[in-house]
N, C-alpha and C positions, 0 to 999 in steps of 0.2 A: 175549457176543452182540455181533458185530459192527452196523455200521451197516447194512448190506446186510442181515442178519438181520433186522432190525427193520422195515425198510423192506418187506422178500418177507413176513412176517406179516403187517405191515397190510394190502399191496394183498391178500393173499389172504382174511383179514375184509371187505375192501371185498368183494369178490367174493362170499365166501358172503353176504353180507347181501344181494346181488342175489337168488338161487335155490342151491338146495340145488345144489354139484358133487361129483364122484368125483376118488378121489383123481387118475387121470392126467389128470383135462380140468382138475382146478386146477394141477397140473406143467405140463401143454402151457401154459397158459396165464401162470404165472410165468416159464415159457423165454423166452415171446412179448416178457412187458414187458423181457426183457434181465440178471435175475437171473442169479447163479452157481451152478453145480449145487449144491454145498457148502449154500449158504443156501436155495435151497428144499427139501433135501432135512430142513435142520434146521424152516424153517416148517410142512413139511406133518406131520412128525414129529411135533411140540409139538400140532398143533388136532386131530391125530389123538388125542393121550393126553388131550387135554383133552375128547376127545366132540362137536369142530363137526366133524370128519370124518371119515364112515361110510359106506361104501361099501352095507353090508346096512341102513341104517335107507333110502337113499337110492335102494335097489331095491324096498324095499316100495311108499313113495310114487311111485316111477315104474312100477309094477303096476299102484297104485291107478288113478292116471290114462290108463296106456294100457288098462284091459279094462274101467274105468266109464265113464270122459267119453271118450276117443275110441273104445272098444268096436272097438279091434283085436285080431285072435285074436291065438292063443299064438305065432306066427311073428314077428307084427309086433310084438305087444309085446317080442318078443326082439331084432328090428331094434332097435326102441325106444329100450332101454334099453342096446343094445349101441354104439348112437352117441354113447350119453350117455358111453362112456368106462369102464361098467362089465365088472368083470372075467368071461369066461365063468361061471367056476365059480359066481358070487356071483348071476349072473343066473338058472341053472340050479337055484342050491338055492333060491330067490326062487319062480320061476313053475313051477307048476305045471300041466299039459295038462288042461284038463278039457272033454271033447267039449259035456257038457249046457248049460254054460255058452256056448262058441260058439254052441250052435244059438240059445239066447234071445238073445244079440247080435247076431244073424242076423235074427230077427224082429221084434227094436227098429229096428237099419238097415234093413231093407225095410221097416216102417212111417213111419219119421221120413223116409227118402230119397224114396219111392214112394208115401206114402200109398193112393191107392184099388187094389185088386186086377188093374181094366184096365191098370194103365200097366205091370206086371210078365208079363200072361198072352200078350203078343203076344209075336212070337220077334222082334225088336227089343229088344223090353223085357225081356226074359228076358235078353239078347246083354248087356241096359246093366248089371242086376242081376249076370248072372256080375262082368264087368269091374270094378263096384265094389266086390265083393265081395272078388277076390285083390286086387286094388291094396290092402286092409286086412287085408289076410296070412291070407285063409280057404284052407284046402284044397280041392282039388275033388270032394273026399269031402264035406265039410263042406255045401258050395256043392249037391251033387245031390242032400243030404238035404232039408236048407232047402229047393232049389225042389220036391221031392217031397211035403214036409209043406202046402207052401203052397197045390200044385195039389191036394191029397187036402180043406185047410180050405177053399176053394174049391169046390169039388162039393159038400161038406157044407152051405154055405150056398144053394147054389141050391135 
């Protein structure tokens, strides 16, 4: 192991002790510090067989976080996790499409965004609800259901 091998290992520990990366956004980013192909190809090699680097443990917990804590659908979670550098295939066996699930994240976001029912039943507030909604990668299937469910629990409570 060269001195450059050693060196592209540690900056890349430094790194994962920051946050979990993918294998190509730690490459992009050993290219960055001026490493040789040669040695990063032997450091990512080496943290791979040792288990700090996993592409599918590192799509799970970026699922986790894009469909519970920011409750973007299955589109955005796939922008998501596609920025982060993961590979399609690995993102594709990862997420899975589940409609039922949007629509409750649908209802979480228009309750935590909108809170009372006036601010979403005006056609302004309906225009703001669409727009916030695809900017969080719903479909506009997804989006007619949701405001259909919302105006039906709506009359229900009047």
């Amino acid at each position: 192991m060269t001195d450059s091998d050693g060196d592209a290992k540690r900056y890349a520990f430094k790194l994962l002790g920051y946050r979990g990366r993918s294998e190509s956004e730690l490459r992009e980013r050993l290219t960055r510090k001026g490493f040789p192909g040669a040695a990063i190809s032997r450091a990512v090699d080496s943290l791979r067989q040792a288990g700090y680097l996993d592409d599918s443990a590192l799509a799970e917990n970026l699922k986790r976080q894009a469909l519970e804590k920011k409750m973007l659908a299955y589109q955005g979670a796939k922008v998501f996790m596609m920025k982060r550098g993961l590979p399609s295939e690995v993102v594709d066996s990862v997420l899975g499409y589940d409609e039922e699930r949007e629509l409750q994240n649908v209802q979480k976001l228009v309750d935590k965004k909108f809170g009372s029912k006036e601010n979403y039943l005006t056609k302004s507030g309906r225009r703001r609800l669409w727009n916030f909604l695809a900017r969080r990668g719903y479909s506009s299937g997804i989006i007619i259901k949701a405001l259909k469910d919302l105006s039906l629990s709506e009359e229900e409570d009047s």
